[in-house]
N, C-alpha and C positions, 0 to 999 in steps of 0.2 A: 465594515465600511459604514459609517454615519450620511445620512440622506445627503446632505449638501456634496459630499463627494459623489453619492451615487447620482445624483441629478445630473451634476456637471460632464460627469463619463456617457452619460446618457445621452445629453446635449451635444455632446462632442462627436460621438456615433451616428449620431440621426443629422447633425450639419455634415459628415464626410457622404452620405448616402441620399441628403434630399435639401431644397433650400434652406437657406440661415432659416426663413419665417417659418418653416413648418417644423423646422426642431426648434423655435423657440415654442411655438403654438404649442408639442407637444410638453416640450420643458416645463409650461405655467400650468400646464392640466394635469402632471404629476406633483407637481411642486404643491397646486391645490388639493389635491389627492393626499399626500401626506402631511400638511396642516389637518384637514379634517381627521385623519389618523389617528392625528397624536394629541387635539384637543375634542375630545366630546364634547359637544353640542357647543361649540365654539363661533360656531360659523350662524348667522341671522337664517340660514336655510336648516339649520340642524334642528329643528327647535325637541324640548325635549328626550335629548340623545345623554346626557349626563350618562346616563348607566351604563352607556358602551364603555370599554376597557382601551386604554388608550395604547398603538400600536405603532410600530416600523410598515415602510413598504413593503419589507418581504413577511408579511405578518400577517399580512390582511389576507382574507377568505373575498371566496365567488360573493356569498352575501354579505360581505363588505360594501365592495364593489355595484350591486346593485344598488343597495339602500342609499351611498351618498351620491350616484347619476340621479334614480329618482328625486333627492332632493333636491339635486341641481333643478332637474326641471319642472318638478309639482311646486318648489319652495324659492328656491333662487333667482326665477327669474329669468334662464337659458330658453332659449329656443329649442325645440328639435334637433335643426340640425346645429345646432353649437353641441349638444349632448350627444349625438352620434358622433361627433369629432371629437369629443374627450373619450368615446368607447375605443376608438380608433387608434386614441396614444397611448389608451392603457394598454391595451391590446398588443401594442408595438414594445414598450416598456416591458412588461413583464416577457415577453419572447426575449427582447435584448436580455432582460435580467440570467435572462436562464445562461443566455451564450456567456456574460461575463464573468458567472459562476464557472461555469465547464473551462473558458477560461483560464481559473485559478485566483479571479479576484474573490477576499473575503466576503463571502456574500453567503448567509448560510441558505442551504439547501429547500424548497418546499415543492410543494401542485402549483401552477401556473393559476393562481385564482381567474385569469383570465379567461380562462378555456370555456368555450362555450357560453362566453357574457351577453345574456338577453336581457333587457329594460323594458320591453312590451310587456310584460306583463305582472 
């Protein structure tokens, strides 16, 4: 399954379960989540990142995940809590992801990089 579908089924899941605005909210914060994936140091908040290996949603590791929140908010420009609301969808995201695997949708198999996602420190 290619991201643009997986975003959409994700969007789709999170509008049956909570307002249109907060599955869109999470929608743009995985959406940015895997732009940043897939182009290293692409993003004005990356700076430096070229040498990461460029990745799928279900590809991405825990420090994945931390390195481009911190970016967000050491580099980007995010508030706190705008960055605890992208932990939030990730969070939710990757739990969905798992169900749509179990599911039976194409989605290959991995660890939840979410599991136990801290940015303190």
């Amino acid at each position: 399954m290619d991201n643009e579908l997986l975003l959409s089924e994700f969007k789709q899941r999170e509008a049956a379960k909570n307002s249109e605005a907060t599955a869109i909210s999470y929608e743009q914060a995985i959406s940015e989540l895997s732009k940043w994936l897939a182009v290293p140091g692409g993003e004005p908040y990356d700076p430096n990142r070229r040498d990461r290996r460029s990745k799928e949603l279900w590809q991405a590791t825990g420090a994945d995940l931390r390195i481009h929140l911190r970016h967000l908010l050491q580099n980007g420009g995010y508030a706190g809590g705008t960055v605890n609301n992208r932990v939030i969808a990730i969070n939710v995201f990757y739990n969905e992801l798992e169900k749509m695997s179990e599911e039976g949708l194409e989605i290959p198999k991995g660890d939840n990089p979410a599991t136990e996602l801290d940015v303190s420190g």
